[in-house]
C-alpha positions in Angstrom: 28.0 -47.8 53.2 27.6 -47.4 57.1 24.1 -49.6 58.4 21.8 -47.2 60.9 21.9 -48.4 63.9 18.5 -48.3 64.1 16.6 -52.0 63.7 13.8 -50.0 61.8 16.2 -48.0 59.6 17.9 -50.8 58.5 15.1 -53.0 57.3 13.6 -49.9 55.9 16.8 -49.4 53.8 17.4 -53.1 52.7 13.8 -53.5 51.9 13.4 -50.3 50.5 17.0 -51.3 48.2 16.0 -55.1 47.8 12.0 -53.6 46.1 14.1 -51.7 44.0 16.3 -53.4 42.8 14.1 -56.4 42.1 11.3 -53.6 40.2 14.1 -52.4 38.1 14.8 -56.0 36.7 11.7 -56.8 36.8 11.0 -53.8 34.2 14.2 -54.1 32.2 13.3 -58.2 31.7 9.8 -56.8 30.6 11.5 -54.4 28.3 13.6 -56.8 26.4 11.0 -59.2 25.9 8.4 -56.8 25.0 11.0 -55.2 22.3 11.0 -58.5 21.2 7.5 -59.1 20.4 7.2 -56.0 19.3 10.0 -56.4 16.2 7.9 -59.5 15.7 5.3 -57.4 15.1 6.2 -54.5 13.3 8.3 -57.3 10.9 4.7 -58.9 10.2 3.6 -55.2 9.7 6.2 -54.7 7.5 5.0 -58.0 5.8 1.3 -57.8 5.9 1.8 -54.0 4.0 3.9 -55.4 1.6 1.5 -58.2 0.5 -1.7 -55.9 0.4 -0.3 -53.0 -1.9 1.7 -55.7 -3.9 -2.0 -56.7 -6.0 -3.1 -53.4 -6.3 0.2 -52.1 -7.7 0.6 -54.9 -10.4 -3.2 -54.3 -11.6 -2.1 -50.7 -11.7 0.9 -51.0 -13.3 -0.5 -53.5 -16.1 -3.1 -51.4 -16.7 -1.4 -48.4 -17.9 -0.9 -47.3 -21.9 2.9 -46.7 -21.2 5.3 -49.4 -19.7 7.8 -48.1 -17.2 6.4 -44.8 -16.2 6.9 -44.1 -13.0 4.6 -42.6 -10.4 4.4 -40.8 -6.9 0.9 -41.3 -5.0 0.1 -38.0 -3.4 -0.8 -37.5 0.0 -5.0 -37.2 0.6 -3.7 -34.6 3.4 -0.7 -34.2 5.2 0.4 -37.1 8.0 3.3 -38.5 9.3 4.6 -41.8 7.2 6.0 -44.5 8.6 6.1 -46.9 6.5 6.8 -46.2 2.8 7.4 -48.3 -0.4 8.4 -48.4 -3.6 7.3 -51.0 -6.4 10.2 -51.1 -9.2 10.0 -53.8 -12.4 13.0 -56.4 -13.0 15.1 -53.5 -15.0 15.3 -51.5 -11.4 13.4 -48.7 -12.8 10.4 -47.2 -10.0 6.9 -47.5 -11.5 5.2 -46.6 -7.9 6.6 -44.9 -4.8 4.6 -43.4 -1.5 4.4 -39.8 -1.6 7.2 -39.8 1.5 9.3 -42.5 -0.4 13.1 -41.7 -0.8 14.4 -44.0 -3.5 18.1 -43.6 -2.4 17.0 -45.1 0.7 16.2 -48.4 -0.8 19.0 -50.8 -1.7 19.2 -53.0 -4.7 16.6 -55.5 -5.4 18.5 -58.9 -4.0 15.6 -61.4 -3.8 12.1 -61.6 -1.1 12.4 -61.2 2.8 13.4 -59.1 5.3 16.5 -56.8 5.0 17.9 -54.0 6.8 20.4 -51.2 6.4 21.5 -48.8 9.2 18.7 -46.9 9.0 15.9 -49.0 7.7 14.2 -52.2 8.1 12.6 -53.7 4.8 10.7 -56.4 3.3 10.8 -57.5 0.0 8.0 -59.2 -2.2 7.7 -59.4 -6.0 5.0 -60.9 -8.2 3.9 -61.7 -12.0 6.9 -64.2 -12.2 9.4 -61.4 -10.7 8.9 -58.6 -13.0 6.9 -56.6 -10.5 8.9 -56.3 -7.0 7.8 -53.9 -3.9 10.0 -52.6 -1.0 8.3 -51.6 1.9 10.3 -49.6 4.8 10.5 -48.6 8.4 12.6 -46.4 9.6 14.5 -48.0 12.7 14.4 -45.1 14.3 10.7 -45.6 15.0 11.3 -49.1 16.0 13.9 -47.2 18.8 11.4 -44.4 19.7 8.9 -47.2 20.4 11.2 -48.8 22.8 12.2 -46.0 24.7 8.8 -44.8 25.1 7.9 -48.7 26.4 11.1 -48.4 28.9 10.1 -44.9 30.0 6.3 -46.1 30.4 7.7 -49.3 32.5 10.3 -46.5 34.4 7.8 -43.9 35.6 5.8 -46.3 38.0 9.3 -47.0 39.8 9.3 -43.1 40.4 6.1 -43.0 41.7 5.0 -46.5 43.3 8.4 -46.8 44.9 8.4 -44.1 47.6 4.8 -45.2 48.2 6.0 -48.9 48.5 9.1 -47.3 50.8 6.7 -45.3 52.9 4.3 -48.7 53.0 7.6 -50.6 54.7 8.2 -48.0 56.7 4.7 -47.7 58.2 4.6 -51.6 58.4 8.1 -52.1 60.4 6.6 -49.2 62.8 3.7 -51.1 63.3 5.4 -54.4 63.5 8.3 -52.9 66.0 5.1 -50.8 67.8 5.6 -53.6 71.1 8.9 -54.1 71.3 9.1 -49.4 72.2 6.7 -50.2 74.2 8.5 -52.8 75.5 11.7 -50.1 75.6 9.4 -47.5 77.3 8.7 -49.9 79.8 12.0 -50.5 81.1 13.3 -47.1 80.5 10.4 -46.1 83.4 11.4 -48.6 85.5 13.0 -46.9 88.7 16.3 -48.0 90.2 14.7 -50.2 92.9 12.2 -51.4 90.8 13.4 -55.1 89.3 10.1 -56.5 88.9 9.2 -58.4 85.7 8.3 -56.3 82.8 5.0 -57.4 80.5 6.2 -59.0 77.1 3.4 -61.0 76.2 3.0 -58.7 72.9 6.6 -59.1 71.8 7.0 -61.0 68.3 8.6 -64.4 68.9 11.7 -63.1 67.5 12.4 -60.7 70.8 10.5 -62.7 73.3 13.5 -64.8 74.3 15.9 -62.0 75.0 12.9 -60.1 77.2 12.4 -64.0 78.9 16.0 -63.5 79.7 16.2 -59.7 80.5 13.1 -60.8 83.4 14.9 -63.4 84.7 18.3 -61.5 85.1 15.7 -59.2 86.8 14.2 -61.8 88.6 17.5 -63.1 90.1 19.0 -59.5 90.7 15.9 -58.7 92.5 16.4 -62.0 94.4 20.1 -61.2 95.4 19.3 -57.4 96.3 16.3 -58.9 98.6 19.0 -61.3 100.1 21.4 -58.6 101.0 18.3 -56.3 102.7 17.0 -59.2 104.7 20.4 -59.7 105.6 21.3 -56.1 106.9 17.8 -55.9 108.4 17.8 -58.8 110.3 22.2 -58.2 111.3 20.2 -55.0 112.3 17.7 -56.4 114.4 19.6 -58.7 116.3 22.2 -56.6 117.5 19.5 -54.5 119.5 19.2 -56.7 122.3 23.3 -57.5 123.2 24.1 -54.1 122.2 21.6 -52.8 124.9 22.6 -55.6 127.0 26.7 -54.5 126.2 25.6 -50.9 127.1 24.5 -51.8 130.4 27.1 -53.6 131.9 29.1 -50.9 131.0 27.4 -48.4 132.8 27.0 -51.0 135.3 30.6 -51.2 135.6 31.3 -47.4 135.6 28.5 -47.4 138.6 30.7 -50.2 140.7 33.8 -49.0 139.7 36.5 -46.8 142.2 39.4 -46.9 140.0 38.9 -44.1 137.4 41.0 -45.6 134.6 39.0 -48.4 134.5 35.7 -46.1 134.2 37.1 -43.8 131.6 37.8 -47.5 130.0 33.8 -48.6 130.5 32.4 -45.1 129.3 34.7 -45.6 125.9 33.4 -48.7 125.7 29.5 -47.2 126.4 30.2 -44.9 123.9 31.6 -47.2 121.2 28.2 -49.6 121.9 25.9 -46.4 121.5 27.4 -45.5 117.8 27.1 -49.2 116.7 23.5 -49.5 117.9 22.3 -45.7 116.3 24.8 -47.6 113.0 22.1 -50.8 113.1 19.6 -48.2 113.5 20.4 -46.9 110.4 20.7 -50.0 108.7 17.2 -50.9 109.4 15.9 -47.7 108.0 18.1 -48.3 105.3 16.6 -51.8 104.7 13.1 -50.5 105.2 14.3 -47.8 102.6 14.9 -50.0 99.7 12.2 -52.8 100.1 9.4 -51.7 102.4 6.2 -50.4 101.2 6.3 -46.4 101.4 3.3 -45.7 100.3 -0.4 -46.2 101.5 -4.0 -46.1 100.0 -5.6 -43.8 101.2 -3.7 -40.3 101.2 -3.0 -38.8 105.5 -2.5 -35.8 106.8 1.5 -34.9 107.0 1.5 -32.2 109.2 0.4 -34.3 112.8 3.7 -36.8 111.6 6.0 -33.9 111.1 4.6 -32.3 114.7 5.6 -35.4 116.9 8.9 -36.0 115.1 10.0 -32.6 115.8 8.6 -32.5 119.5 10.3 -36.3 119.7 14.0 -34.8 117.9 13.6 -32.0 120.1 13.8 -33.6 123.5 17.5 -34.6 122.2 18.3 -31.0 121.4 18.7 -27.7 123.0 15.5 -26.1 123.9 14.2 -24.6 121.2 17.2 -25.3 118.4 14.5 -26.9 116.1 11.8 -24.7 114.4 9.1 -26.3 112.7 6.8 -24.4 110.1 3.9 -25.9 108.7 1.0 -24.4 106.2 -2.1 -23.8 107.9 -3.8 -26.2 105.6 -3.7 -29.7 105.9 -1.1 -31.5 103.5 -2.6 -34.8 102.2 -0.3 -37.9 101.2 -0.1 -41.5 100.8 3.5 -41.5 101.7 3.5 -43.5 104.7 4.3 -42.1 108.2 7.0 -44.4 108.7 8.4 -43.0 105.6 8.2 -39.1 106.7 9.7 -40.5 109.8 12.6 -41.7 108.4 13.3 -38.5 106.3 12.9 -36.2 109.0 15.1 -37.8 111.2 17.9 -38.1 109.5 17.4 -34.9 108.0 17.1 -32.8 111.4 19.9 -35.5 113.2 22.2 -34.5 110.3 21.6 -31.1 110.3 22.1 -31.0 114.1 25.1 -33.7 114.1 26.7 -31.1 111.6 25.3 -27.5 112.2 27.0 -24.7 113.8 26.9 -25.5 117.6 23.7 -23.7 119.3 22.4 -22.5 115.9 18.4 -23.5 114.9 17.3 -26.1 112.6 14.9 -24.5 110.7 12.3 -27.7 109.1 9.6 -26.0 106.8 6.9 -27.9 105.4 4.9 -26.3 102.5 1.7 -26.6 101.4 3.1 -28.6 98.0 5.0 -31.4 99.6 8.1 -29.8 99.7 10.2 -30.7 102.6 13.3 -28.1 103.8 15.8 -28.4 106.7 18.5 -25.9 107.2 20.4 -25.4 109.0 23.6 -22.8 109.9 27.6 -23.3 109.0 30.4 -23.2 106.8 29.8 -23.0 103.0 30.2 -26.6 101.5 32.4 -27.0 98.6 30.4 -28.7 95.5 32.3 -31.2 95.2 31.8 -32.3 98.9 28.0 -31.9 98.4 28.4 -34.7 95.5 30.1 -37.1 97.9 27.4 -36.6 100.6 25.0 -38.9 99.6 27.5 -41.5 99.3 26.7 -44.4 101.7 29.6 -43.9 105.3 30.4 -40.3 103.7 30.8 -37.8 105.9 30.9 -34.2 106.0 33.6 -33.8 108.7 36.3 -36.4 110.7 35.2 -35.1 113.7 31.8 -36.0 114.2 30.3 -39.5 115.2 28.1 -39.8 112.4 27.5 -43.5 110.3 27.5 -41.5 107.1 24.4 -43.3 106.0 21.6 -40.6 107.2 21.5 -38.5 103.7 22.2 -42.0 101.6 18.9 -43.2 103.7 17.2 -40.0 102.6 18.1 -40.7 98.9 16.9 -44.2 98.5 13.7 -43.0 100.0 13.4 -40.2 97.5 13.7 -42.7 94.7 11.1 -44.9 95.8 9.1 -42.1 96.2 9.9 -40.6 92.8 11.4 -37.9 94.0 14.8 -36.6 94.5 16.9 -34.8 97.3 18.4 -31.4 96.7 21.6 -30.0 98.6 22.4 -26.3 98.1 25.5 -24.5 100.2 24.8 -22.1 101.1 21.5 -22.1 101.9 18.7 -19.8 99.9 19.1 -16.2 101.1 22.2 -16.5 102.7 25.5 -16.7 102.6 26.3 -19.6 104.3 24.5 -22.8 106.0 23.4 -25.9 104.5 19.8 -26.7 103.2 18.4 -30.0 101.9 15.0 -30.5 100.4 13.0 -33.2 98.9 9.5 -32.7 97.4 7.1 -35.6 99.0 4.4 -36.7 96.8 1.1 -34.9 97.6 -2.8 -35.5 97.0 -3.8 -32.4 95.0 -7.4 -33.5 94.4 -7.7 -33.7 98.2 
């Protein structure tokens, strides 16, 4: 037999097997020793019968005219008989029989005490110096209807008061195991970012070790994953200063300069510096992505946020490539601005970065939180809008991109409890590129 796999199951079953198992000997060990007594008993029946109808049949017996009659007692009215007799004198011969009394049933007279043949059990007693002997019989088949009736009486309880007893275990284990789903439940909701202890103060001692352990694997993941951000931010934040410092000198240098290899030299160099400063850029937002707070307390307008990110994006851009919708009522939040910031960008700076050349960027904000940016060009395969969210993937060789813009946009969409969409083509047409994310909103406000 296969175990469940299931903790509950299997103490269910090997409970449920173990109570049965122990009722049924429990019942069969009563059954033998009750048959026991109860031979005892029907024996000293047998006995008791034989001793009281013994007197009255010798004062009957002596007192009739005729020796060696012999005589059936009728029935008063009908029953069933159980036990029957016979009284017979030293010759053999019957003087006195029960009216259900069958004498070829009854062996030959061999001395007092209990006998038995293959179908009954007797007892024999005689009196007036052995000239007056009685049998008295039971059929053994009564003895065996007895028992059965005892088993079946000790069997039926098993059929009922097992399920409940099964149903009691099962209710019982739930009960008992009620924490540790909880417990499950509790790290099954647990986000990807989210490696903070988990409550098991109302685990049984039995499981509180491996959830000690589970938190402090936790603990020191958490501690590692903070390591690496603090790391990248900080990389991040010190290259600002000699990257800007790197970036002019080499415009300084192409300023000075006559001889125009030597320029074309210092702009390459310019333009290496810029991509690895807008790369620490990005690892910073990445770094505030995964552990800086991105929510607030109190819930803000989004639309002002979205306003001055576009009019800020848009200095960048061609006049008027970026078109910004936004519901004429006001969009409450507690994401935090920073947070919006850092999703628009990289959303419109993508879209732009990757976009047909000239064509608008079309950023929608609706009234339920959900954020779209869309933008014109080719049809995306669906496998290469799997790979986009990968961290330094990028949709085309050619561009300058760090590949890390949509990657940003997806850790802040988990942290948010949210998730970021990529269709190709975009809705209602028949090519472009569109990628929304729904941003958690205040519907009370």
């Amino acid at each position: 037999m296969i175990a469940p796999q299931s903790l509950q199951a299997r103490l269910g079953l090997w409970l449920g097997l173990a109570l049965a198992v122990l009722w049924i000997a429990a019942a069969s060990l009563t059954a033998l020793i009750a048959r026991g007594e109860m031979e005892d008993v029907f024996d000293s029946a047998l006995q008791e019968t034989a001793q009281r109808i013994l007197p009255l049949a010798v004062v009957d017996v002596l007192n009739r005219e005729e020796a060696g009659i012999s005589q059936r007692l009728a029935a008063i009215r009908d029953h069933g008989e159980v036990f029957t007799y016979i009284v017979r004198d030293d010759q053999g011969r019957v003087l006195l029989q029960s009216h259900a009394a069958d004498p070829s049933a009854y062996p030959d007279w061999d001395g007092t005490g209990f006998r038995q043949t293959a179908t009954h059990r007797l007892y024999n007693e005689d009196a007036v110096r052995g000239t007056i002997r009685i049998t008295v019989a039971e059929p053994l088949d009564h003895r065996a209807t007895v028992a059965r009736e005892l088993q079946i009486g000790l069997a039926l309880p098993l059929l009922i008061l097992l399920p409940l007893a099964l149903l009691a275990i099962v209710l019982a284990l739930r009960l008992s195991l009620a924490p540790v789903r909880q417990f499950r439940d509790r790290l099954s909701a647990r986000g990807a970012r989210d490696l903070s202890p988990i409550a098991s103060d109302d685990l049984p001692t039995e499981i509180a070790p491996l959830a000690a352990t589970l938190n402090g694997l936790l603990s020191r993941l958490d501690a590692a994953f903070t390591a690496e951000r603090s790391f990248a931010a900080n990389a991040a934040h010190e290259l600002r200063t000699p990257l800007a410092g790197a970036i002019a000198q080499a415009q300084r240098l192409q300023a000075e300069t006559r001889d125009p290899e030597a320029k074309a030299r210092a702009g390459e160099i310019e333009a290496t510096l810029k991509r690895l400063t807008r790369l620490s850029e990005r690892l910073l937002q990445l770094a505030r992505a995964e552990g800086g707070r991105l929510r607030r307390d109190q819930p803000g307008d989004l639309r002002p946020v979205a306003r001055l990110i576009v009019e800020d994006l848009s200095r960048s851009a061609e006049a008027g490539q970026i078109e910004l919708t936004l519901p004429g009522s006001a969009v409450l939040s507690d994401l935090d601005p920073d947070a919006l910031a850092i999703l628009l960008r990289n959303l419109v700076e993508n879209a732009l970065r990757y976009g047909a050349a000239g064509a608008p960027v079309e950023v929608t904000l609706r009234p339920d939180g959900t954020l779209v940016v869309a933008n014109d060009g080719p049809v995306l395969p669906p496998e290469v809008l799997a790979r986009l969210t990968n961290r330094f993937e990028r949709a085309g060789t050619t561009t300058d991109g760090s590949g890390l813009g949509l990657a940003i946009v997806v850790a802040v969409a988990e942290r948010i409890g949210s998730a970021l969409l990529l269709k190709s083509p975009r809705s209602g047409r028949e090519a472009g590129f569109e990628a929304s994310i729904r941003l958690p909103v205040d519907t009370d406000g």
